[in-house]
SEVEX-67317 format. One record per residue (C-alpha): residue in three letters; x, y, z. Coordinates in nm, 4 decimals, always signed. Example, Ala and Ser with C-alpha at 12.3 -4.5 7.8 and 13.67 -1.06 7.14 Angstrom:
[ala; [+1.2300; -0.4500; +0.7800]]
[ser; [+1.3670; -0.1060; +0.7140]]
! end
This chain:
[unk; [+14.0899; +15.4967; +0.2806]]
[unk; [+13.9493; +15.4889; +0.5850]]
[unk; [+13.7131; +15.1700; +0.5962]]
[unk; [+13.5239; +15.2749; +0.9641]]
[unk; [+13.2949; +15.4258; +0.6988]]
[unk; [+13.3068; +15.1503; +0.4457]]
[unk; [+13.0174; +15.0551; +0.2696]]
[unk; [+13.1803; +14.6853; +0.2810]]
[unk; [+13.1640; +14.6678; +0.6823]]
[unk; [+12.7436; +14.6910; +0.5931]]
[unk; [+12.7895; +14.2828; +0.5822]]
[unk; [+12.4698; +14.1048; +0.5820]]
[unk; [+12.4676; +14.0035; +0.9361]]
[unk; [+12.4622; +14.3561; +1.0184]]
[unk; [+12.1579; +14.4896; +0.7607]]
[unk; [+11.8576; +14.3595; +0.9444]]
[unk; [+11.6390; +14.5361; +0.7495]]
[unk; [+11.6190; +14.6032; +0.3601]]
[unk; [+11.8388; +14.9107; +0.2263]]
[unk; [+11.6828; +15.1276; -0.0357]]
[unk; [+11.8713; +15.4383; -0.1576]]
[unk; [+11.7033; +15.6099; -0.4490]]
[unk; [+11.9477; +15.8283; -0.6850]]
[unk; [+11.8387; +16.1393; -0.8906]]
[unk; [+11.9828; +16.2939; -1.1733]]
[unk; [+11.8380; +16.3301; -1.5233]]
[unk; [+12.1515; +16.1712; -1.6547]]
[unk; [+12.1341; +15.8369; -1.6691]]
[unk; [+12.5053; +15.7893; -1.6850]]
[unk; [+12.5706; +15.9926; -1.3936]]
[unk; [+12.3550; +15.7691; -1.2149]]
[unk; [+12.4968; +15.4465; -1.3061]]
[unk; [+12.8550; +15.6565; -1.2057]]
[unk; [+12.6739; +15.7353; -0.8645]]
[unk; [+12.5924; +15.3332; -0.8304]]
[unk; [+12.9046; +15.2091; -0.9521]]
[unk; [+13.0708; +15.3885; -0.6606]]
[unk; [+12.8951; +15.3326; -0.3988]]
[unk; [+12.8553; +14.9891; -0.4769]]
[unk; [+13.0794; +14.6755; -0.3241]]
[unk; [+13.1018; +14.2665; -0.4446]]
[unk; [+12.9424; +14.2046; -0.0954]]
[unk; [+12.6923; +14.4853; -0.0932]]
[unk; [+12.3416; +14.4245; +0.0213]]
[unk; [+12.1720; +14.7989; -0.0423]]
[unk; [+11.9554; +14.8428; -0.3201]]
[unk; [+12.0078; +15.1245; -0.5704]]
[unk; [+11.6720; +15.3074; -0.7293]]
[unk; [+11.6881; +15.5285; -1.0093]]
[unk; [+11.4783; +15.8481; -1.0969]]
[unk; [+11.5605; +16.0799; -1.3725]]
[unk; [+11.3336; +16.3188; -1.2937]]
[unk; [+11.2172; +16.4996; -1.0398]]
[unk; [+10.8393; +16.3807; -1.1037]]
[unk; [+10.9698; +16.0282; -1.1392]]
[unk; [+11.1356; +16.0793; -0.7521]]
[unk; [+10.8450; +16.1843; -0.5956]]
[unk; [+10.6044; +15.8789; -0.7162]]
[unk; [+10.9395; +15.6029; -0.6220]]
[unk; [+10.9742; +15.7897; -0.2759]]
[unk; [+10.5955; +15.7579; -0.2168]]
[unk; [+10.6211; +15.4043; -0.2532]]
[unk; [+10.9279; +15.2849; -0.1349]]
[unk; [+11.0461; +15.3084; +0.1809]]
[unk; [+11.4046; +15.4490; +0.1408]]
[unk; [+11.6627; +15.4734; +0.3868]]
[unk; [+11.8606; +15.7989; +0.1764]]
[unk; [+11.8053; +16.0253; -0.1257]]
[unk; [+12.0994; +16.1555; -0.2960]]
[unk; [+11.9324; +16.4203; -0.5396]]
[unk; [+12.0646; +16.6062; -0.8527]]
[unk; [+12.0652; +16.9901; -0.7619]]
[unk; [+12.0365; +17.0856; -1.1760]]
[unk; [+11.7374; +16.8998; -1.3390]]
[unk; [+11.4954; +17.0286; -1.5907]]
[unk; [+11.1298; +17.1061; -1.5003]]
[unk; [+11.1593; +17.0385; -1.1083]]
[unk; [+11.5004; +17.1357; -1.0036]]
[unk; [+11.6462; +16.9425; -0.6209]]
[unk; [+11.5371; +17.2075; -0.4328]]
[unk; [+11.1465; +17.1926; -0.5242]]
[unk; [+11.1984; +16.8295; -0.4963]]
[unk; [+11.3264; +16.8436; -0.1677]]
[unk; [+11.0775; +17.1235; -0.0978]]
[unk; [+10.7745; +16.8312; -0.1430]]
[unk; [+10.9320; +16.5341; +0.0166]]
[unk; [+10.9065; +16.7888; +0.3652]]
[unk; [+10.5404; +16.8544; +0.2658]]
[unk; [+10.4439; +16.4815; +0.2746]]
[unk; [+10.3995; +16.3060; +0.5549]]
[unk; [+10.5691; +15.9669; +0.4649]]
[unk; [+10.8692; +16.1140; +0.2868]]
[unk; [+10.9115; +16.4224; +0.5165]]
[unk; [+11.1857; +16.1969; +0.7132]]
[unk; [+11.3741; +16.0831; +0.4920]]
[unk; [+11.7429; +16.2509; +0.4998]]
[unk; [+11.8485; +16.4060; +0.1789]]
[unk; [+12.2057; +16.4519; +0.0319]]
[unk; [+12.1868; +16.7283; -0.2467]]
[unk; [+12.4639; +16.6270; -0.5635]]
[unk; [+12.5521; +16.9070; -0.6846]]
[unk; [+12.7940; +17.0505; -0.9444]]
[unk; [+12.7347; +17.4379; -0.8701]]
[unk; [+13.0435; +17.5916; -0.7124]]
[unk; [+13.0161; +17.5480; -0.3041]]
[unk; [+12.8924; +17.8810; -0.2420]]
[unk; [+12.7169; +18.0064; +0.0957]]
[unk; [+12.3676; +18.1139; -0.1059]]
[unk; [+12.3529; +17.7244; -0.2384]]
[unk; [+12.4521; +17.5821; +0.0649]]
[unk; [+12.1937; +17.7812; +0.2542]]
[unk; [+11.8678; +17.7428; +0.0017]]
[unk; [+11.9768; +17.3413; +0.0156]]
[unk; [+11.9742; +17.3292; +0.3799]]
[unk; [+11.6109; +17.5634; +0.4062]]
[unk; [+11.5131; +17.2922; +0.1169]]
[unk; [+11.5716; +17.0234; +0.3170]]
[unk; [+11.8870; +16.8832; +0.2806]]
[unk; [+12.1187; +16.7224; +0.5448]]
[unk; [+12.4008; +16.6975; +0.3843]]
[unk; [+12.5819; +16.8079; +0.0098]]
[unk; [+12.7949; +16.6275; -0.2131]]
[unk; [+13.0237; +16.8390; -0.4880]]
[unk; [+13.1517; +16.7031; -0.8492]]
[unk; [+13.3204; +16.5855; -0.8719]]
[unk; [+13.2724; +16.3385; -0.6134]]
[unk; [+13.5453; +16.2121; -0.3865]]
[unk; [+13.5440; +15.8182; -0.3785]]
[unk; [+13.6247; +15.8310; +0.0228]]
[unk; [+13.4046; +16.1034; +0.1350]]
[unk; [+13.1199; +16.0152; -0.0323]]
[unk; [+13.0800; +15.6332; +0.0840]]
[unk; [+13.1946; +15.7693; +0.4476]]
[unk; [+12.8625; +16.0177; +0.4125]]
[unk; [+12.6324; +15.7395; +0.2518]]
[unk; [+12.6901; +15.4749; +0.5073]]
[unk; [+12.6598; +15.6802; +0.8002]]
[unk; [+12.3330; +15.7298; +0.7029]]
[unk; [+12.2780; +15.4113; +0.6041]]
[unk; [+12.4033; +15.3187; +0.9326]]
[unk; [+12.1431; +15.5790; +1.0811]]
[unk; [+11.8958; +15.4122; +0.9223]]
[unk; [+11.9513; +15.0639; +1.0659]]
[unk; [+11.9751; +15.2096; +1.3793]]
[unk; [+11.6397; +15.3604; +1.3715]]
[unk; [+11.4740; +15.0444; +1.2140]]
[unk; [+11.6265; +14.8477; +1.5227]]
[unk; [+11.4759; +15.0637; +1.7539]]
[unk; [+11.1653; +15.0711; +1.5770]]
[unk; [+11.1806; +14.7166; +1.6008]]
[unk; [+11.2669; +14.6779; +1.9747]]
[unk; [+10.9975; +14.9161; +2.0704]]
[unk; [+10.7599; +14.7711; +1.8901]]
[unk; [+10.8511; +14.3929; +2.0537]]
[unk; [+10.8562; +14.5843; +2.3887]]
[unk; [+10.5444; +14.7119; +2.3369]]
[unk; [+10.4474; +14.3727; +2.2146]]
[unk; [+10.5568; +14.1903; +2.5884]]
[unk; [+10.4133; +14.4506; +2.7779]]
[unk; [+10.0738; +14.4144; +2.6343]]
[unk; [+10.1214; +14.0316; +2.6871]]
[unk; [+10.2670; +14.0737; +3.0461]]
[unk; [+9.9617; +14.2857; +3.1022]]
[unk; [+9.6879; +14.0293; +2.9656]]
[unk; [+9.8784; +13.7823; +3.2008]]
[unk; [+9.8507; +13.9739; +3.4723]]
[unk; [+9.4916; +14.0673; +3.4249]]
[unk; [+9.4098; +13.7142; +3.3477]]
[unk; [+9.6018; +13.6167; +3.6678]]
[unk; [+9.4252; +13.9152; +3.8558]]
[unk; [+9.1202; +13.7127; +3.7708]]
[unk; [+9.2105; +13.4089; +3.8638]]
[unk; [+9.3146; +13.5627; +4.1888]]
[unk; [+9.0046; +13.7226; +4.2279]]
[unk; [+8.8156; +13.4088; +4.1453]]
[unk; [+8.9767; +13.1936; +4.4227]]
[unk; [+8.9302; +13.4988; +4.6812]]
[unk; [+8.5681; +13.5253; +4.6113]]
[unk; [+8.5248; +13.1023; +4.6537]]
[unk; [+8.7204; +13.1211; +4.9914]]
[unk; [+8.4966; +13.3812; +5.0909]]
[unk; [+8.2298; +13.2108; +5.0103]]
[unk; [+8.3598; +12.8883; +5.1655]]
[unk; [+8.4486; +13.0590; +5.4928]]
[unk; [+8.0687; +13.2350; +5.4690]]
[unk; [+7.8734; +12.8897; +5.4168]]
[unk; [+8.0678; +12.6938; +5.6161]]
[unk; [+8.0397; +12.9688; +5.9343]]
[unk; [+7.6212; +12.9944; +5.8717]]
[unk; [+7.5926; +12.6348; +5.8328]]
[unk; [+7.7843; +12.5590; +6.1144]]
[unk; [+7.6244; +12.7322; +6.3592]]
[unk; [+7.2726; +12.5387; +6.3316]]
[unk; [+7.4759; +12.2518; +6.5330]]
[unk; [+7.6694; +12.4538; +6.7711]]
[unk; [+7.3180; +12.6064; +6.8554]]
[unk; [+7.2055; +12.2746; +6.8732]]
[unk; [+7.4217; +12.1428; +7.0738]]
[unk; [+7.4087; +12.4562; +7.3120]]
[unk; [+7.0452; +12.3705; +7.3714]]
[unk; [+7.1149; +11.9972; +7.4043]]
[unk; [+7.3609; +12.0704; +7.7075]]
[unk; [+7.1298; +12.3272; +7.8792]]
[unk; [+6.8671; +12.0632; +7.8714]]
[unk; [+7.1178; +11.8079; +8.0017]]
[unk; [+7.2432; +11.9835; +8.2906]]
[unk; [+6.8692; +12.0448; +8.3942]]
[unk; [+6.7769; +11.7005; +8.3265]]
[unk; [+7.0882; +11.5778; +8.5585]]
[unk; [+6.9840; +11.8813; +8.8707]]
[unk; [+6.6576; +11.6689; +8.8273]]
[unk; [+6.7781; +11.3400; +8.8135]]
[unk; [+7.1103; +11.3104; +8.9432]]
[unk; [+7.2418; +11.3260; +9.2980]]
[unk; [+7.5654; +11.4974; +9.3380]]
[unk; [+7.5346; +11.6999; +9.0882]]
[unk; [+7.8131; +11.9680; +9.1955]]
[unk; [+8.0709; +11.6589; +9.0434]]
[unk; [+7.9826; +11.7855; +8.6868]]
[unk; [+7.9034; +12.0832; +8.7285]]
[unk; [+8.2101; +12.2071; +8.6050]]
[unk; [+8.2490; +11.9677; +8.3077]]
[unk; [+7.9574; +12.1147; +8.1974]]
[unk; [+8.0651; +12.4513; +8.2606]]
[unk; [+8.3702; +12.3581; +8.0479]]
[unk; [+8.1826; +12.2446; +7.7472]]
[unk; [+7.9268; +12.5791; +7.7709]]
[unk; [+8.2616; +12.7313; +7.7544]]
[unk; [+8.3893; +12.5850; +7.4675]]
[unk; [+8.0842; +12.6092; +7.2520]]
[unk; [+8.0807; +12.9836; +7.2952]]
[unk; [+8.4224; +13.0347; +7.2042]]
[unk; [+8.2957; +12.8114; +6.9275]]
[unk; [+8.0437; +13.0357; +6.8811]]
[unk; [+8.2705; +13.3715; +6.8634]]
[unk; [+8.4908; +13.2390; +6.6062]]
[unk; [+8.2706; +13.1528; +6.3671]]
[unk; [+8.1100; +13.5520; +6.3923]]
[unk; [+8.4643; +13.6372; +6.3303]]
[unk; [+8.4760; +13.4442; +6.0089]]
[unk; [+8.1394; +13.5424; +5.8843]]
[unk; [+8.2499; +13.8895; +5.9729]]
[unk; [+8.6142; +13.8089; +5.7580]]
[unk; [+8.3624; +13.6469; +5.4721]]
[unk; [+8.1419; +13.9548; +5.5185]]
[unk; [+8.3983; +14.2273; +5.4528]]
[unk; [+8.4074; +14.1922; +5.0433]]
[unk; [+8.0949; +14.1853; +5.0018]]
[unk; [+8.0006; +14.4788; +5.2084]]
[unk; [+8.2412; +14.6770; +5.0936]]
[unk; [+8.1103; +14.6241; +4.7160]]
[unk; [+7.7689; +14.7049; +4.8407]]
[unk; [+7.8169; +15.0455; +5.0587]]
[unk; [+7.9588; +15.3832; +4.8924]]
[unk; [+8.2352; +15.5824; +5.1122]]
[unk; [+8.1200; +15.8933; +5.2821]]
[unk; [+8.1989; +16.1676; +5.5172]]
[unk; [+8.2786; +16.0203; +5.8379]]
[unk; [+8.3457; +16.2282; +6.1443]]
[unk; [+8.5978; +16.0032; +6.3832]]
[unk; [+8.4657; +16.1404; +6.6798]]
[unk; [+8.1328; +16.0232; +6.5788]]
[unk; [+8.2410; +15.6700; +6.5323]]
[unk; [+8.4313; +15.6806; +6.8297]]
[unk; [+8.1812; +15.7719; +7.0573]]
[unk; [+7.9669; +15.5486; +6.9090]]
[unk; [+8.2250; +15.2915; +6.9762]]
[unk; [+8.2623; +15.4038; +7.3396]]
[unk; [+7.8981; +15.3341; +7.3920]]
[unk; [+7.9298; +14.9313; +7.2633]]
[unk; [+8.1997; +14.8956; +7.4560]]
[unk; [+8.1087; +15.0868; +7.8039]]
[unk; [+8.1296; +14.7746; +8.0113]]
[unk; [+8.4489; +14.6760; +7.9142]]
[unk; [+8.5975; +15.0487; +8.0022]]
[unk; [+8.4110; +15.0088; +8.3295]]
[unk; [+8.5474; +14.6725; +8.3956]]
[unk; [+8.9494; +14.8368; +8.3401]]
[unk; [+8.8686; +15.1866; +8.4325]]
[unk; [+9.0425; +15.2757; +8.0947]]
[unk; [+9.0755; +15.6512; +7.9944]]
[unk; [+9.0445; +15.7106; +7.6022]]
[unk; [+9.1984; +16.0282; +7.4770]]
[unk; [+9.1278; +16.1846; +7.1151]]
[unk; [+9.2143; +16.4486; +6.9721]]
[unk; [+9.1057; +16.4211; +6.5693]]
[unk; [+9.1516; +16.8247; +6.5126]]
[unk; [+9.4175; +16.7664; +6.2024]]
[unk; [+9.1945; +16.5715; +6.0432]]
[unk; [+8.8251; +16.5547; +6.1871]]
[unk; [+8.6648; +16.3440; +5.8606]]
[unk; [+8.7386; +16.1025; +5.6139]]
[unk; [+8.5728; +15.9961; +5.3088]]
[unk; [+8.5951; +15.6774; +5.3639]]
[unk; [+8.3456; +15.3382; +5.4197]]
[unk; [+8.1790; +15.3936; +5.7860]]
[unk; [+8.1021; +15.0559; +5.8294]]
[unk; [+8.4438; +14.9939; +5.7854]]
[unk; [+8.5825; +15.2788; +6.0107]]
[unk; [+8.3826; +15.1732; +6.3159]]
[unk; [+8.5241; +14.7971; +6.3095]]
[unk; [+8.8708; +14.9618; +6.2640]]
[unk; [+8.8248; +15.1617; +6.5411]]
[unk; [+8.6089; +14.8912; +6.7608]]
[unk; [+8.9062; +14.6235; +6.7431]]
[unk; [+9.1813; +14.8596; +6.7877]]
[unk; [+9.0328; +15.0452; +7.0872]]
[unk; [+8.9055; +14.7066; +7.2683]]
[unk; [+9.2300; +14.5162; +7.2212]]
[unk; [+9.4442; +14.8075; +7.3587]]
[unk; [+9.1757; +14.7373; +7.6743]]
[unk; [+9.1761; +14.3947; +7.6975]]
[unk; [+9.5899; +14.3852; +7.6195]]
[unk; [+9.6097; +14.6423; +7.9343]]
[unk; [+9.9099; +14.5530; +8.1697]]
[unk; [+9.7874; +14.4528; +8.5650]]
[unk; [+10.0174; +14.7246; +8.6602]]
[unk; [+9.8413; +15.0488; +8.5565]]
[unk; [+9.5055; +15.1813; +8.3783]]
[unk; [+9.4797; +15.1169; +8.0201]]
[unk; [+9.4735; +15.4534; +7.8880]]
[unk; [+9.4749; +15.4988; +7.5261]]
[unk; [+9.5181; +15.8021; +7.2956]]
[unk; [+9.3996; +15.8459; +6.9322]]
[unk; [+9.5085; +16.1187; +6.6998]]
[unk; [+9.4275; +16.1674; +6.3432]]
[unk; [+9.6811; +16.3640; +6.0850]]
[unk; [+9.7148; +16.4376; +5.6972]]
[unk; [+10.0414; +16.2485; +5.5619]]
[unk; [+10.0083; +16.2646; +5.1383]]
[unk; [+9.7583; +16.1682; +5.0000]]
[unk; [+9.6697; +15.9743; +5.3279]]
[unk; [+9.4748; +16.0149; +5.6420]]
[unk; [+9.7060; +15.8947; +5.9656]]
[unk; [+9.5149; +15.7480; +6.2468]]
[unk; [+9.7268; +15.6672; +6.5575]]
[unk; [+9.6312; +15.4691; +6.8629]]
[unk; [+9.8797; +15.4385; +7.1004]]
[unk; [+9.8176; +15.2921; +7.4290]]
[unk; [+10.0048; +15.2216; +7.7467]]
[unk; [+9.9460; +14.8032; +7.7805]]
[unk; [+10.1691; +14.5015; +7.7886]]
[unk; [+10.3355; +14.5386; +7.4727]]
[unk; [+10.5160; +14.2943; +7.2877]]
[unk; [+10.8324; +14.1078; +7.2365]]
[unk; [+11.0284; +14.2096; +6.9116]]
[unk; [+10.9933; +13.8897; +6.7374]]
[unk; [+10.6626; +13.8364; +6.8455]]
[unk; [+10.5243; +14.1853; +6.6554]]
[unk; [+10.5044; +14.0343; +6.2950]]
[unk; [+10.2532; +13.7878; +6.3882]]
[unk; [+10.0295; +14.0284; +6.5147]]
[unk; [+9.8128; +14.0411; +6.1908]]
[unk; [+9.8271; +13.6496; +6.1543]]
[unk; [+9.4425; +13.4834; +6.1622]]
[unk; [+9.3707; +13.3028; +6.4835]]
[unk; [+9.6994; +13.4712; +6.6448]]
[unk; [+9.6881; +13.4956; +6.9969]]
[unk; [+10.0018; +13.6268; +7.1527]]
[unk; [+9.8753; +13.6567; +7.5442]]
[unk; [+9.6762; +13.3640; +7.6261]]
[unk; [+9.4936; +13.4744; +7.8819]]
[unk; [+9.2935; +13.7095; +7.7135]]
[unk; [+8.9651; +13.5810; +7.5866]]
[unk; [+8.9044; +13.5874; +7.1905]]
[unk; [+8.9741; +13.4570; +6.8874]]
[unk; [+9.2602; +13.6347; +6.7341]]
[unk; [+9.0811; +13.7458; +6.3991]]
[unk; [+8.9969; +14.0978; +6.4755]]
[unk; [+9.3874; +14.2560; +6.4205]]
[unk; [+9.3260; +14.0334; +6.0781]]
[unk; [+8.9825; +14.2036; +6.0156]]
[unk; [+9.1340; +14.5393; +6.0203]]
[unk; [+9.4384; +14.4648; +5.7937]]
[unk; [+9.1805; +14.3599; +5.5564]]
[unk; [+8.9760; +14.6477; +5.5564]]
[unk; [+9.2346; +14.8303; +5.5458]]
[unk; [+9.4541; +14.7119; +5.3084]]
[unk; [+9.1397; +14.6374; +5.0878]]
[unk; [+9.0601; +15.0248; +5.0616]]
[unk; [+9.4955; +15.0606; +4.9051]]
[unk; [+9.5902; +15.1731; +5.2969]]
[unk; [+9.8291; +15.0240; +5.5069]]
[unk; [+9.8718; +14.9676; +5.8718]]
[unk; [+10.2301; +15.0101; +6.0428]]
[unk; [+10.2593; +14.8357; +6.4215]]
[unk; [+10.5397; +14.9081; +6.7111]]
[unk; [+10.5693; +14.7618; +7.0545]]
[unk; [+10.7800; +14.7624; +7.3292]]
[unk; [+10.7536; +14.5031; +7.5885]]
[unk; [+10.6161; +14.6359; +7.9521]]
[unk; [+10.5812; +14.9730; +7.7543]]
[unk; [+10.2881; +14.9728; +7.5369]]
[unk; [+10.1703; +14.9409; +7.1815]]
[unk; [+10.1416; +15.2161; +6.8491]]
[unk; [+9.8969; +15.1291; +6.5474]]
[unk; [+9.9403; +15.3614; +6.2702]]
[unk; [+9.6570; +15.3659; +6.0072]]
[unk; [+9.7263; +15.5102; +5.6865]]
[unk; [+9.3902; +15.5260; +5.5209]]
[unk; [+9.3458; +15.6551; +5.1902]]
[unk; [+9.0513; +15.9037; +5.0909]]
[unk; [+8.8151; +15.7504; +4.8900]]
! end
């Protein structure tokens, strides 16, 4: 005998779940024949008994059975109408059915037991071998399918509490962003009542010393030094109420249609003394993608920072000139500005977006504005690529999502 189809290699390690076959025949001693076969010392699978094909139906409706092996020849409902149900009912209409059968193994049988329902057929008389090989491969079938059942159901079961975790840390997340924001927002307003203060304090001091104070031109520049200081005081904490700022706005407003060249000539305008003061040239050309539906607030600092630092990072050797171009990549809008300045060293370009970075130091500001737009951008799911070459110039590409 072949015992890879054993009933006894079913050992209770390997039945995880409990085995129910139910056996039909209206012969009671056929069916404790059936049992008595398939059965084992060590067997764990539970043998039900129907003797009719009534009695069947009301056992398979309440059990949950792994196999039926069912009596072709039985007064009043006869295998086939039996089988004929069980594929009517919901709950029963998967559970595999091995027709017993004593009728000679003809092709009509074989054919109106498969339309039945049947998987399988067993002849009388039965063969020892075959018929435990056929009963636990379904059995085995069936333990296979409760596993699986199983390990979906505890996949399921750590994916829903991965996904409360990560909400719940989303939250937290969230929670701490909005208190640094507001942290970064008081602390900016409230520290600019003293800086003003002390603005006015040292305007008042210098007159009081031209009044007072022979010699004056000694501390003059000390004085200068200290205006200086307070208004680059002054600048970065705009840029972090502008940083603080960005959440909240960007709650508030509602994207619209934005026309770049609108924005940019609007930036132009704010900026017209700084393009004076390098004789830059600015070059667009937004016919690939002329609008966006996107935040314009939001746009216009994009565009305001990237513009004026391409100026203000211009190399001493030529005219800043600096080209924009819009294109449709995806599902995203590509803005490029590309510009012709002093460019940077290779392992200087990941800092670029860094808060407070300042990577030439003798250009005035504050080195928030390249963190501003990452924010906005990154805020609204885009994503902003940067390349540099050193003497050479500078690329930003923009990859802003429609909103």
């Amino acid at each position: 005998m072949n015992t890879d189809h054993d009933l006894t290699l079913l050992t209770p390690d390997k039945i995880a779940h409990p085995v129910k076959i139910l056996l039909v025949d209206d012969k009671p001693e056929n069916l404790v024949s059936l049992e008595s076969l398939l059965s084992e010392e060590d067997d764990h699978i539970s043998y039900l008994f129907a003797h009719s094909g009534e009695e069947a139906l009301k056992i398979a409706l309440q059990e949950e059975l792994a196999l039926i092996l069912l009596d072709v020849q039985m007064p009043g409902m006869n295998g086939y109408e039996v089988a004929r149900y069980l594929r009517d009912i919901s709950k029963t209409r998967d559970i595999p059915i091995i027709f017993v059968t004593a009728i000679a193994q003809q092709e009509t049988h074989v054919i109106e037991g498969f339309e039945a329902g049947a998987v399988d057929f067993l002849f009388k008389p039965l063969h020892p071998s075959i018929t435990r090989a056929k009963v636990a491969a379904f059995v085995r079938f069936y333990l296979q399918r409760k596993e699986l059942e199983r390990a979906n159901k505890e996949t399921k079961e750590l994916n829903q509490q991965l996904e409360e975790r990560v909400q719940k840390r989303t939250r937290e997340l969230t929670k701490v962003n909005k208190d640094l924001d507001n942290f970064v927002y008081t602390a900016s307003h409230d520290l600019k009542a003293p800086i003003n203060n002390i603005e006015g304090l040292m305007t008042a001091l210098k007159e009081t010393l031209e009044e007072k104070v022979p010699g004056l031109q000694d501390v003059t520049p000390i004085i200068d030094m200290i205006n200086d200081a307070v208004g680059r005081f002054k600048n970065t904490l705009l840029d972090l109420t502008e940083v603080a700022k960005l959440q909240y706005e960007e709650q508030a407003a509602e994207p619209e249609s934005v026309s770049f060249k609108e924005i940019l000539e609007d930036v132009k305008v704010y900026i017209k003394d700084l393009i004076q003061k390098y004789d830059a040239t600015i070059v667009d050309d937004f016919t690939a993608a002329p609008e966006i539906i996107f935040f314009r607030k939001n746009l216009r600092s994009i565009l305001y920072n990237l513009v004026s630092n391409s100026i203000k990072y211009s190399s001493p050797d030529r005219k800043p000139e600096i080209i924009l171009t819009t294109a449709v990549v995806g599902d995203y809008t590509l803005l490029t500005v590309r510009d012709n300045g002093l460019g940077l060293r290779k392992q200087d370009q990941d800092k670029v977006f860094g808060m407070f970075k300042r990577l030439h130091a003798h250009v005035e500001g504050s080195g928030v504005g390249l963190a501003i737009v990452k924010r906005i951008i990154e805020n609204c799911d885009g994503k902003i690529e940067f390349e540099s070459e050193l003497g050479v110039g500078s690329e930003f590409k923009v990859y802003l999502k429609q909103e």
